[in-house]
C-alpha positions as CSV (number, residue, x, y, z in Angstrom):
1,X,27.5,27.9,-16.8
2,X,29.5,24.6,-16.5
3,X,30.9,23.8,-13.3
4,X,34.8,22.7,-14.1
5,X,35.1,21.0,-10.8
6,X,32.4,18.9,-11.9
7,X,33.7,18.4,-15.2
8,X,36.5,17.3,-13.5
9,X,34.6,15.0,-11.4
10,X,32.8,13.8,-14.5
11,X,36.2,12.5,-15.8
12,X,37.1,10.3,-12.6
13,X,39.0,12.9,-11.2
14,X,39.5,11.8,-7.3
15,X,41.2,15.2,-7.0
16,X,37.9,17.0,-7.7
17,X,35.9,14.6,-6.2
18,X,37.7,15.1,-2.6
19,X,37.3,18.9,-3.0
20,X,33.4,18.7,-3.2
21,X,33.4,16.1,-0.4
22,X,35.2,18.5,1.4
23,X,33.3,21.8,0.3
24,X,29.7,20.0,0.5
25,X,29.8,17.6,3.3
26,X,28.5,19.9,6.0
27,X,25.4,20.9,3.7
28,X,24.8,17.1,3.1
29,X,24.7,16.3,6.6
30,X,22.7,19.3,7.5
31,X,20.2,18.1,4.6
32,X,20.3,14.5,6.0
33,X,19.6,15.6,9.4
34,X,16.6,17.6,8.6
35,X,15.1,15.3,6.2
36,X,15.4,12.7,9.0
37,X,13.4,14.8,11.7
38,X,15.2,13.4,14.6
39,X,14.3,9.7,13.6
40,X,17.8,8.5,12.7
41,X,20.6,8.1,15.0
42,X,23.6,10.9,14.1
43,X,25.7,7.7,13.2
44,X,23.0,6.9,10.8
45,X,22.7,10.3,9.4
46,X,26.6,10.0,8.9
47,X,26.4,7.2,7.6
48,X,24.0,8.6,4.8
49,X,25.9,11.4,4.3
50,X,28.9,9.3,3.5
51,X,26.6,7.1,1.2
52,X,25.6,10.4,-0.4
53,X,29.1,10.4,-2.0
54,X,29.4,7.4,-2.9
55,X,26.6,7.5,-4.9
56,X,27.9,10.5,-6.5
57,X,31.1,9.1,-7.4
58,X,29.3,6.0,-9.0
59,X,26.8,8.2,-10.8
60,X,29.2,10.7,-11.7
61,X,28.8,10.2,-15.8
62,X,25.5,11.1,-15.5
63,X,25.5,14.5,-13.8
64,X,24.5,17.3,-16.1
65,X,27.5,20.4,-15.3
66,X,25.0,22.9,-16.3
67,X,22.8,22.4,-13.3
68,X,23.4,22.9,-9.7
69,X,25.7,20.1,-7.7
70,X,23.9,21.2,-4.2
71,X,20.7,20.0,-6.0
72,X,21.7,16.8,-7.3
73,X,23.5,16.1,-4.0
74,X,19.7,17.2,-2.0
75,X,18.1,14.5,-4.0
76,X,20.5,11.8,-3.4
77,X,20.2,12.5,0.1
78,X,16.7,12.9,0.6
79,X,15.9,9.5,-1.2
80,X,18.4,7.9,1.3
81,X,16.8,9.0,3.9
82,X,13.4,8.0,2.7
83,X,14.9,4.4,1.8
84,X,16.1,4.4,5.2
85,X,13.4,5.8,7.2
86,X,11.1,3.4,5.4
87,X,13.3,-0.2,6.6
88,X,13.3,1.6,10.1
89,X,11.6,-1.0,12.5
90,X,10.2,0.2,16.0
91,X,10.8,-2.0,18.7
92,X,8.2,-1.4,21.9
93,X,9.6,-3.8,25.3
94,X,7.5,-5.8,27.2
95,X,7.4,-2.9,30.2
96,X,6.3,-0.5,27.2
97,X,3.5,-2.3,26.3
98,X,2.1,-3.4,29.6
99,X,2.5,0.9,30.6
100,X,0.3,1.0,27.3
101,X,-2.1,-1.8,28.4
102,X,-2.3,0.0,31.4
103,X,-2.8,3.3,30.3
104,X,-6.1,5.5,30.3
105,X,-7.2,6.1,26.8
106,X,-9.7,8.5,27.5
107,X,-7.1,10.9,29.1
């Protein structure tokens, strides 16, 4: 069953495409936040979200209407949160790593 409002999306329609921002933003985030396991700040996780849409608008010719948004929305999601996760550098200070040095490895 075709989706109209993604039809309408399909055709540049910012009208449609503010509706499913609107109706799907809260199940992006909450798939961007549990993809991320607590290892991205909630600006970050935003920040994705927001990207997440973006992407969708800028892919929009290719989305098939006959198959689920919420799935094509998961995907684009998950991947930027792998992308991310994966440039995500730990820092350790110089009073971290001397508590490390110092530390019992046996315990």
């Amino acid at each position: 069953m075709k989706d109209k409002l993604v039809e309408k999306l399909i055709g540049s329609d910012v009208r449609a495409f503010e509706q499913i921002v609107k109706k799907y933003g809260r199940y992006v985030f909450r798939v961007v936040k549990n993809h991320s396991k607590g290892l991205l700040t909630r600006e970050d996780e935003e920040e994705i979200t927001n990207d997440t849409f973006a992407a969708l608008w800028l892919t929009r010719e290719r989305i098939d209407p006959e198959r689920p948004l919420l799935t094509y929305l998961a995907v684009i999601a998950r991947n930027k949160v792998s992308n991310s996760l994966r440039t995500l550098r730990f820092t350790v200070s110089i009073e971290q790593l001397g508590e490390l040095y110092d530390a019992d490895f046996e315990q």
